[in-house]
LUMLUMMI-128722 format. One line per 4 residues: number of its first residue (from 1); their letters; for each residue y, z, x of C-alpha. Coordinates in nm, 3 decimals, padded with zeros to 5 digits. Last residue first. Layout:
! residues N
NUM> a> Y/Z/X; ...;
***
This chain:
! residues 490
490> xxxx> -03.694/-00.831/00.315; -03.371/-00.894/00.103; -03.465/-01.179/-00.120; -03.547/-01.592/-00.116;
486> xxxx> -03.625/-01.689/-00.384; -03.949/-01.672/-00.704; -04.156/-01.579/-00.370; -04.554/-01.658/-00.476;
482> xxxx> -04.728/-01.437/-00.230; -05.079/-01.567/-00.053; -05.355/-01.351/00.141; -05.654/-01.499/00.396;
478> xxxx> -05.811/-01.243/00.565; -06.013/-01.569/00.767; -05.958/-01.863/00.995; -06.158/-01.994/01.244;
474> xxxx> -06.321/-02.257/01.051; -06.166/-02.384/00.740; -06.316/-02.275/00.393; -06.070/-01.981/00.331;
470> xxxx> -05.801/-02.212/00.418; -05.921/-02.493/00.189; -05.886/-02.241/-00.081; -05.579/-02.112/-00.047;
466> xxxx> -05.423/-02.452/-00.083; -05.621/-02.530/-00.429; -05.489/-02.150/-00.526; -05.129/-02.292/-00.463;
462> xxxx> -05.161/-02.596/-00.633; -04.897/-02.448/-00.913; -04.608/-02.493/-00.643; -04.672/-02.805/-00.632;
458> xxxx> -04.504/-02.973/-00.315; -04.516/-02.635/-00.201; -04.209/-02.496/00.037; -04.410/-02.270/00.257;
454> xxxx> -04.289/-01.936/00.483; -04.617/-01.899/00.689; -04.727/-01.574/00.860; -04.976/-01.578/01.118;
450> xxxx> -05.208/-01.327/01.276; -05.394/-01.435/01.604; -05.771/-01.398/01.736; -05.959/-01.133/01.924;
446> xxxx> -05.771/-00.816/01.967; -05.846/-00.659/02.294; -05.469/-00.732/02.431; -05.197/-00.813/02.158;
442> xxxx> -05.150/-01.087/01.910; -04.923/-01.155/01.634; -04.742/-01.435/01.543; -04.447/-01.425/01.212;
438> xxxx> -04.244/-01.643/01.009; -04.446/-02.013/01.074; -04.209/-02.271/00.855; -04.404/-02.508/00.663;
434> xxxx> -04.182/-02.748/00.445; -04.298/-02.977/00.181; -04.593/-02.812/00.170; -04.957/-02.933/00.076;
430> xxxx> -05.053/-03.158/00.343; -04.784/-03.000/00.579; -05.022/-02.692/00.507; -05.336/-02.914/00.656;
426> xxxx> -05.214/-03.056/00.927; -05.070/-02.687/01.052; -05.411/-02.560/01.027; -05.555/-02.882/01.200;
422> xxxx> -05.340/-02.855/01.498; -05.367/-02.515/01.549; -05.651/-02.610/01.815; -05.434/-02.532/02.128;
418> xxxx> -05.423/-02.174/01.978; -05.751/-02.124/02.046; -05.976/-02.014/01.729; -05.985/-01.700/01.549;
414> xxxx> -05.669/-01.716/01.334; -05.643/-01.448/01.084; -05.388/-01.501/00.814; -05.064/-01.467/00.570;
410> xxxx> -04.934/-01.695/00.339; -04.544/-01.669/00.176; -04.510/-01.937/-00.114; -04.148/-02.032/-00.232;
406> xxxx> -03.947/-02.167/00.025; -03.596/-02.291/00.123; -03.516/-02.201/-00.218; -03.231/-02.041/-00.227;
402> xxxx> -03.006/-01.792/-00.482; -02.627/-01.761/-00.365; -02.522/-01.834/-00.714; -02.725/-01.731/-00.996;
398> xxxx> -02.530/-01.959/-01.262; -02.549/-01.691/-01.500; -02.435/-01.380/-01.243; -02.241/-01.541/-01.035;
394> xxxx> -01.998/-01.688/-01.332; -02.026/-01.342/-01.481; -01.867/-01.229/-01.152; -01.598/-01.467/-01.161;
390> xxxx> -01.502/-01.374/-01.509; -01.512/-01.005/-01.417; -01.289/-01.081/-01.156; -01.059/-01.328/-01.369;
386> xxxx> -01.027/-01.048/-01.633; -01.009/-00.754/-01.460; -00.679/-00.886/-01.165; -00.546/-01.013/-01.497;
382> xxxx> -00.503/-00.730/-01.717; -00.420/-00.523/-01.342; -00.252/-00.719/-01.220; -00.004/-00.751/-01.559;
378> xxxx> 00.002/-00.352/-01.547; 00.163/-00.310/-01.273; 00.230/00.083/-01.359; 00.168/00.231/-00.989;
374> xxxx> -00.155/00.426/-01.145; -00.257/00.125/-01.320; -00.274/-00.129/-01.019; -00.424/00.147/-00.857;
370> xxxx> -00.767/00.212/-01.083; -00.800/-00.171/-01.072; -00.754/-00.166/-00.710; -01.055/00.169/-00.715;
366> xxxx> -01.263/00.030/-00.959; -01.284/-00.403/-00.836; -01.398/-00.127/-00.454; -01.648/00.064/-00.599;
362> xxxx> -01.789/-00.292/-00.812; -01.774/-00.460/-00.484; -01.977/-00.152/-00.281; -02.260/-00.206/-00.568;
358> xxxx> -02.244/-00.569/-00.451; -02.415/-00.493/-00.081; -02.664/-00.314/-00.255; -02.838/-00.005/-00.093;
354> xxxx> -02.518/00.217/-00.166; -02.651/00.520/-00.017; -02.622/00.852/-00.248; -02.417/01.139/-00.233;
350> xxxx> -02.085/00.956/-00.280; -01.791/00.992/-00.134; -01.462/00.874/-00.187; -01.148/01.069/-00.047;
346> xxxx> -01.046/00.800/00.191; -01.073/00.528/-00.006; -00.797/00.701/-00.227; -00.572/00.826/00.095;
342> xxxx> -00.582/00.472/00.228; -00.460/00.352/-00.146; -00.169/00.612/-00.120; -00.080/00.523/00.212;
338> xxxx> -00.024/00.159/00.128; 00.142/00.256/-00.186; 00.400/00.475/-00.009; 00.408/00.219/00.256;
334> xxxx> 00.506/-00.082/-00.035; 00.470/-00.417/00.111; 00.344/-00.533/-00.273; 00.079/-00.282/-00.233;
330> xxxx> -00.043/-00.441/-00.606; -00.017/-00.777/-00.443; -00.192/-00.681/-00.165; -00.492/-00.495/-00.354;
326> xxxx> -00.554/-00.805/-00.574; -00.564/-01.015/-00.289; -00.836/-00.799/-00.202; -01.024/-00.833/-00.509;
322> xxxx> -01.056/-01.200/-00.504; -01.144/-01.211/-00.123; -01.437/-00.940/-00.227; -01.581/-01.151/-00.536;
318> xxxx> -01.684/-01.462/-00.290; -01.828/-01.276/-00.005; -01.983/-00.993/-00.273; -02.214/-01.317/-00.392;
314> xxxx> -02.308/-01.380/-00.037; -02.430/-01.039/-00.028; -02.568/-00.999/-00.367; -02.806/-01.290/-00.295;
310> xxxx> -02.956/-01.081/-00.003; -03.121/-01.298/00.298; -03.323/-01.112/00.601; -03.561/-01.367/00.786;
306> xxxx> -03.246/-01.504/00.982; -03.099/-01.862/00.967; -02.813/-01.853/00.795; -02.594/-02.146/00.881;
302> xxxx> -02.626/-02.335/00.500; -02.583/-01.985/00.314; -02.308/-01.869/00.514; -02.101/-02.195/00.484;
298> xxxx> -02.136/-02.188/00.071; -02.033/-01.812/00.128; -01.739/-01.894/00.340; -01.637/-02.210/00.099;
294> xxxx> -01.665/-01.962/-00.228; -01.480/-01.721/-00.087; -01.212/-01.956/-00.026; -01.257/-02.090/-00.406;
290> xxxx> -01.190/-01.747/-00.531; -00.912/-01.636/-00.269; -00.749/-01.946/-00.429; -00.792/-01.837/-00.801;
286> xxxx> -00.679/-01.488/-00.722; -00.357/-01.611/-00.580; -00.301/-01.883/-00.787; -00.352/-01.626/-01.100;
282> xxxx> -00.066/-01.400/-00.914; 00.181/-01.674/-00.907; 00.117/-01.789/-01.247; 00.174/-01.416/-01.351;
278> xxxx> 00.525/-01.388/-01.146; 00.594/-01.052/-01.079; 00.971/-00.895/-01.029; 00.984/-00.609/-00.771;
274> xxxx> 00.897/-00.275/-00.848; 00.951/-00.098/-01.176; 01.274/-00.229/-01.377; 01.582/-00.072/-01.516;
270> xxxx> 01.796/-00.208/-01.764; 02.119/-00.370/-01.824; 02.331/-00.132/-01.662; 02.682/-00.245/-01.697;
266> xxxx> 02.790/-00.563/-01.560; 02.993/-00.604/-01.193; 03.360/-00.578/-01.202; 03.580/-00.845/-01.224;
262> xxxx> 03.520/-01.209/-01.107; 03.234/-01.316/-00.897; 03.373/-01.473/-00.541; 03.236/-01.172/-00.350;
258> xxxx> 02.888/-01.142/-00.492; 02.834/-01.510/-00.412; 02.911/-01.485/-00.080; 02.729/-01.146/-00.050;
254> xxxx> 02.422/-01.308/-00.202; 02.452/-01.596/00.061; 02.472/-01.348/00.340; 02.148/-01.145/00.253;
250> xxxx> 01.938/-01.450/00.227; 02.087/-01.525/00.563; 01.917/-01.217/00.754; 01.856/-00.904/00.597;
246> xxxx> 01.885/-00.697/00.258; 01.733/-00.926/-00.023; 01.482/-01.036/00.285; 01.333/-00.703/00.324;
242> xxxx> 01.162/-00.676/-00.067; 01.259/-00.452/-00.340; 00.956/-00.189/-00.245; 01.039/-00.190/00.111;
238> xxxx> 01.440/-00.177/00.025; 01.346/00.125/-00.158; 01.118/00.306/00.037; 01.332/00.303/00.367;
234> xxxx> 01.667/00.433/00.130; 01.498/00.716/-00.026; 01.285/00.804/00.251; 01.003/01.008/00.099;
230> xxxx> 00.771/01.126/00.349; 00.478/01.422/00.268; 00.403/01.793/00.291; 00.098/01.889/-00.009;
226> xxxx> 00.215/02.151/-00.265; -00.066/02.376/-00.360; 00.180/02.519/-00.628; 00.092/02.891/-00.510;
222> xxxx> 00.096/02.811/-00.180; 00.402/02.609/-00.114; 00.568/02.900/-00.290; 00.422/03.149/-00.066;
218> xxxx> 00.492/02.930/00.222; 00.855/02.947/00.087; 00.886/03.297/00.018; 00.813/03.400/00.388;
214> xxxx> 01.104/03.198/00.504; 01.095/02.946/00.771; 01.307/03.081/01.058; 01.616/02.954/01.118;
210> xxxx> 01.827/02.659/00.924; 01.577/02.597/00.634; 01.565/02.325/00.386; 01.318/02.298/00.166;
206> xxxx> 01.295/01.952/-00.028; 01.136/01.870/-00.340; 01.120/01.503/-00.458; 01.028/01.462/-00.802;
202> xxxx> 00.794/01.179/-00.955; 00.847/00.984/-01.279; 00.874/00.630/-01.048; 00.942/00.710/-00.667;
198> xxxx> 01.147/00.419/-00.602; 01.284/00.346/-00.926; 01.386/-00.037/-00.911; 01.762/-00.118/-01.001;
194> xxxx> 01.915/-00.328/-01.253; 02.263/-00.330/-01.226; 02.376/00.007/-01.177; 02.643/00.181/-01.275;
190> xxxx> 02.830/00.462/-01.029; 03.017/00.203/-00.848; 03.132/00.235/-00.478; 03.184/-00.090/-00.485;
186> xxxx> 03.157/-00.090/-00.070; 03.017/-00.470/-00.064; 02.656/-00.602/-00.020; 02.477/-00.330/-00.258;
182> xxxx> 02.055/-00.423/-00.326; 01.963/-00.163/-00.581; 01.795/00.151/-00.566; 01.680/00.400/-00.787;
178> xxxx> 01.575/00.792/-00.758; 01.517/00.918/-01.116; 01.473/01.278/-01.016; 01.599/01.495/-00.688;
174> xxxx> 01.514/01.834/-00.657; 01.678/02.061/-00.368; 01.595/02.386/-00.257; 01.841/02.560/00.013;
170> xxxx> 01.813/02.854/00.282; 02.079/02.911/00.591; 02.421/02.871/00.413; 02.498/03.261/00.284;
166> xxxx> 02.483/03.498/00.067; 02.425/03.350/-00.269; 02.171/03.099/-00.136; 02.177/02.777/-00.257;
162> xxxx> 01.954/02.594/-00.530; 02.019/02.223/-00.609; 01.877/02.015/-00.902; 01.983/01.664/-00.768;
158> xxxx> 01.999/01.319/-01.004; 01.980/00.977/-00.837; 02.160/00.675/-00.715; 02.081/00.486/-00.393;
154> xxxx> 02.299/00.140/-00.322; 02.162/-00.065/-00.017; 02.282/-00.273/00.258; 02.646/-00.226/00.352;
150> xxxx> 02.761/-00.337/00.712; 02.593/-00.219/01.035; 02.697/-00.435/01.329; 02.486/-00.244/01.556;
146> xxxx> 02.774/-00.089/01.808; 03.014/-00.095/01.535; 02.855/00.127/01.277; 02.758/00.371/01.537;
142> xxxx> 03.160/00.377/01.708; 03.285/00.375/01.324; 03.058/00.702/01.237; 03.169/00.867/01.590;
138> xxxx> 03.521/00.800/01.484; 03.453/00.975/01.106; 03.287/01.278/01.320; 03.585/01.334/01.551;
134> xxxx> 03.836/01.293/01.258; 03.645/01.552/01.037; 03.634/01.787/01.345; 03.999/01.745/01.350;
130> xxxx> 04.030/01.915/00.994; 04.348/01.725/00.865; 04.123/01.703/00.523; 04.121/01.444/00.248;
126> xxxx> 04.129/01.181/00.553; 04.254/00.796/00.635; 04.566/00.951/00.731; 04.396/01.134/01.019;
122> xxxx> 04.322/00.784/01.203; 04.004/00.574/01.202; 04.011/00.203/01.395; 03.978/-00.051/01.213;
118> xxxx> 03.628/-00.240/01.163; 03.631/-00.361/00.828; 03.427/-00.094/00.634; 03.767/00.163/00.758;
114> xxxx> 03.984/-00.054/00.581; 03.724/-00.083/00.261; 03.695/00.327/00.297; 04.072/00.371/00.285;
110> xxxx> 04.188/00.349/-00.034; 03.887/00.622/-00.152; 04.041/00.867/00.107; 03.783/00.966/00.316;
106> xxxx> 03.562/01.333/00.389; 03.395/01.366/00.693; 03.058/01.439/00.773; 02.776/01.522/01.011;
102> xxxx> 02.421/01.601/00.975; 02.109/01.737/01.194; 01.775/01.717/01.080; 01.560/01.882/01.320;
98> xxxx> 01.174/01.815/01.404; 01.266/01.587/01.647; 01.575/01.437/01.656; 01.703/01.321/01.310;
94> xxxx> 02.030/01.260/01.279; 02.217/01.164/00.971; 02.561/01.078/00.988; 02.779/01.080/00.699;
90> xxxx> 03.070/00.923/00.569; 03.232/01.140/00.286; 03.413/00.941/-00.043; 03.662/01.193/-00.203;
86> xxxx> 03.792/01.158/-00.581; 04.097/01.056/-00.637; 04.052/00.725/-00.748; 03.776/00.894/-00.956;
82> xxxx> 03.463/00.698/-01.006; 03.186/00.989/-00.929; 02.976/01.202/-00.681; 03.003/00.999/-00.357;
78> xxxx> 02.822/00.959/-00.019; 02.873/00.673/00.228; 02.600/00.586/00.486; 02.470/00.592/00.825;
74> xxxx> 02.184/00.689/00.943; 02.004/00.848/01.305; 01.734/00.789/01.496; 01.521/01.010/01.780;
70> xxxx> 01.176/01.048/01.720; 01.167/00.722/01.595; 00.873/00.674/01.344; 00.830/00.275/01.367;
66> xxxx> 00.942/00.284/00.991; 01.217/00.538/01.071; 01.381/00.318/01.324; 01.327/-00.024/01.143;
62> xxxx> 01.547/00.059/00.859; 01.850/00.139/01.113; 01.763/-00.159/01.257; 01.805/-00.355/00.909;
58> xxxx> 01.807/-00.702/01.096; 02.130/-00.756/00.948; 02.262/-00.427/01.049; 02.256/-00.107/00.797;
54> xxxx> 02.489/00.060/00.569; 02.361/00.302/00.312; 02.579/00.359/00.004; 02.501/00.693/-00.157;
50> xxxx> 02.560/00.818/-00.525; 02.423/01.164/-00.610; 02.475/01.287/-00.985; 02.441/01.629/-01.082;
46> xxxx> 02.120/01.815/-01.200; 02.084/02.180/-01.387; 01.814/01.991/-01.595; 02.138/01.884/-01.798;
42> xxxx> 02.461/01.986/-01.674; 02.649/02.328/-01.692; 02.527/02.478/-01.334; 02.495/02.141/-01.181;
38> xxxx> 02.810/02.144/-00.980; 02.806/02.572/-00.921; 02.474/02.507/-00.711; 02.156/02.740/-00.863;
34> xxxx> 02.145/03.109/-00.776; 01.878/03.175/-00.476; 01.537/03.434/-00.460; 01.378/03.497/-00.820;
30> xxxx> 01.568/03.106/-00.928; 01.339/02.982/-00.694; 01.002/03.060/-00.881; 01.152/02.944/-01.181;
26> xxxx> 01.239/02.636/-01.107; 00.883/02.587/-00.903; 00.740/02.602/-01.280; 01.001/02.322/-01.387;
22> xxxx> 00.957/02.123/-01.091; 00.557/02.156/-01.123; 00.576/02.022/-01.479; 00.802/01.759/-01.365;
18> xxxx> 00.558/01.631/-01.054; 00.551/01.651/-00.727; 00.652/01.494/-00.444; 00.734/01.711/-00.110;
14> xxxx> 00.976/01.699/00.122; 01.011/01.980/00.440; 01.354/01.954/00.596; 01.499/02.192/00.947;
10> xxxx> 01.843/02.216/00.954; 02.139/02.192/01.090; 02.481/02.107/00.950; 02.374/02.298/00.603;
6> xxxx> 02.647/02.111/00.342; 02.787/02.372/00.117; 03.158/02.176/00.159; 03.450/02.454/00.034;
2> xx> 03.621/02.229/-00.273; 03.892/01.983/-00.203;
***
């Protein structure tokens, strides 16, 4: 078996970027390390990676680096190829801190299913008699025991590796075309059968460092104005195929019926882009956050009982449920997407105030139309756009949210006692269906009261008629009137 390059401690910086930057930041590390002897003949300088992650049935393992663990650890099954022959290394991943540190020991393919089962390890089951191997391939089985972890999750992709020619303590990797699949039993297949690509066209660039982080490497995190991020191969692809194709009973069942299919499993028949997307499914979903917006603003506009009203406001109640369902279905329970869209809203600005409470829903129909496209889910976002823009129309020509409650506004001077209103409100319920008093204002040393009267006419073209009685009653003078068309923002 060929030396093992593998840095045992180390500290890990990940980045995503994308192919035109890989190719640039090629060239910048080929001035300072020589790239790894198993990609040196191979396209894009990249080899194959194969790893089978094993996890519990509640996906602990999973949960550890979602909650951010300081402490947590992995466990999974690395391999290059299909040879019988051909070595299959369990690893351990620690993270503590800061520090990645990782252990390994090379198997004998025959052995991996015996060791999968729960018997003990023994120096047979090795490539090496190395009795550090041994110690690290018993710690592996103790870990694997203790949480029940059986295989979860099959991660395939293609490393560009750069190693230092003198020694271990500095390495560049780039990995392309991660994809995962859902893997029950130890196959240990390099086909895949229908995967998702985790990361889409993007590369994942990792430094690695053992000591001190090199002067070269801020300069090349500099010069590419390369931004430090997570990329969890194996956490990011179960989230974006779904938790319950890896846990629980749903997870059972398909190892049942993965174990009683005959032969070997079918060649690649495609790949496919996040999980599976059912367009009836997704209209229902926008429909019925539709109608639900409708019942909150119908039940806004029948409870509101303030001076202040805005039509776009109860209008942005019905479009906003819409558009957020939108947003969850193009997260999908993806974190990377999750972050990403927090990172989007976070970055808007905008030198002027929005003054209109539906200027914010047009921002906001933008921005989850603008990331349905970016994360290629391109059937929300054809029909996310055409059902909100037919719901707005809908506002917009049957003027929804507009009231009536009253249409005249009248303003005066009072100069009689108030115990003799009698006869001014007599005479506006004589004209008014509805005579709602808006405003009263009096203070010391002014003689009289001002009023302001919110009126529903009974015709609203006898308005002058009504003006003109007040004028002529005693006690009451500066008499103004304002025809209101509806009710608006005041």
């Amino acid at each position: 078996m060929a030396e093992d390059k593998m840095q045992q401690q180390r500290f890990e910086l990940k980045y995503l970027i994308n192919e035109d930057v890989a190719r640039a930041a090629r060239d910048f590390v080929s001035s300072y390390l020589e790239i790894d002897e198993y990609g040196a003949t191979l396209k894009d300088f990249s080899y194959p990676v194969h790893s089978l992650y094993l996890d519990s049935e509640s996906l602990h393992l999973y949960q550890t680096t979602i909650n951010g663990d300081k402490n947590r650890y992995k466990l999974r099954l690395r391999y290059y190829d299909n040879r019988p022959d051909a070595p299959v290394f369990f690893e351990i991943k620690r993270r503590m801190n800061n520090i990645i540190a990782k252990q390994r020991g090379a198997v004998r393919r025959d052995a991996v299913d015996w060791l999968l089962a729960g018997h003990l390890p023994g120096p047979e089951n090795l490539v090496s008699r190395d009795p550090r191997q041994l110690v690290v391939l018993q710690n592996f089985c103790r870990l694997m025991h203790d949480i029940h972890a059986g295989p979860r999750a099959h991660i395939a992709y293609l490393r560009e590796a750069w190693i230092s020619p003198r020694d271990n303590s500095v390495r560049v990797t780039m990995d392309r075309e991660v994809q995962c699949e859902q893997e029950l039993l130890a196959r240990l297949n390099t086909r895949t059968d229908r995967p998702v690509v985790v990361f889409g066209k993007a590369v994942i660039l990792e430094l690695k460092f053992t000591d001190r982080f090199p002067v070269w490497f801020r300069e090349l995190v500099r010069v590419f104005g390369l931004m430090q991020c997570g990329a969890a191969k194996y956490v990011d692809g179960v989230t974006m195929m779904g938790l319950e194709k890896f846990s629980g009973s749903a997870a059972r069942e398909r190892l049942r019926a993965t174990a009683t299919r005959p032969g070997e499993p079918p060649a690649s028949v495609g790949v496919r882009k996040g999980r599976a997307l059912s367009i009836p499914t997704l209209v229902l979903s926008v429909l019925l956050a539709f109608l639900i917006g409708q019942t909150i603003a119908w039940v806004y506009m029948l409870t509101h009982t303030g001076l202040s009203y805005s039509r776009s406001f109860v209008n942005s109640l019905i479009v906003i449920p819409m558009i957020v369902a939108l947003v969850m279905t193009v997260m999908a329970n993806n974190l990377v997407t999750a972050f990403g869209m927090m990172a989007v809203f976070a970055i808007v600005r905008f030198r002027n105030i929005l003054r209109d409470t539906f200027d914010s829903t047009y921002i906001l129909w933008s921005l989850a139309m603008g990331m349905a496209c970016g994360t290629q889910r391109f059937p929300v976002a054809i029909v996310g756009c055409l059902l909100t823009g037919a719901a707005i129309l809908y506002l917009g020509i049957t003027s929804f949210g507009t009231r009536h409650r009253y249409d005249t506004i009248v303003n005066l001077h009072w100069a009689r006692p108030l115990t003799e209103l009698s006869d001014l409100r007599h005479l506006l319920h004589r004209h008014s269906r509805k005579a709602i008093c808006a405003s009263q204002r009096s203070h010391e040393g002014y003689e009289g009261t001002d009023f302001s009267y919110r009126l529903l006419m009974r015709d609203p073209e006898r308005m002058d008629d009504l003006l003109t009685e007040l004028r002529a009653m005693q006690g009451v003078s500066r008499v103004t009137g304002l025809r209101a068309e509806e009710e608006s923002e005041i």
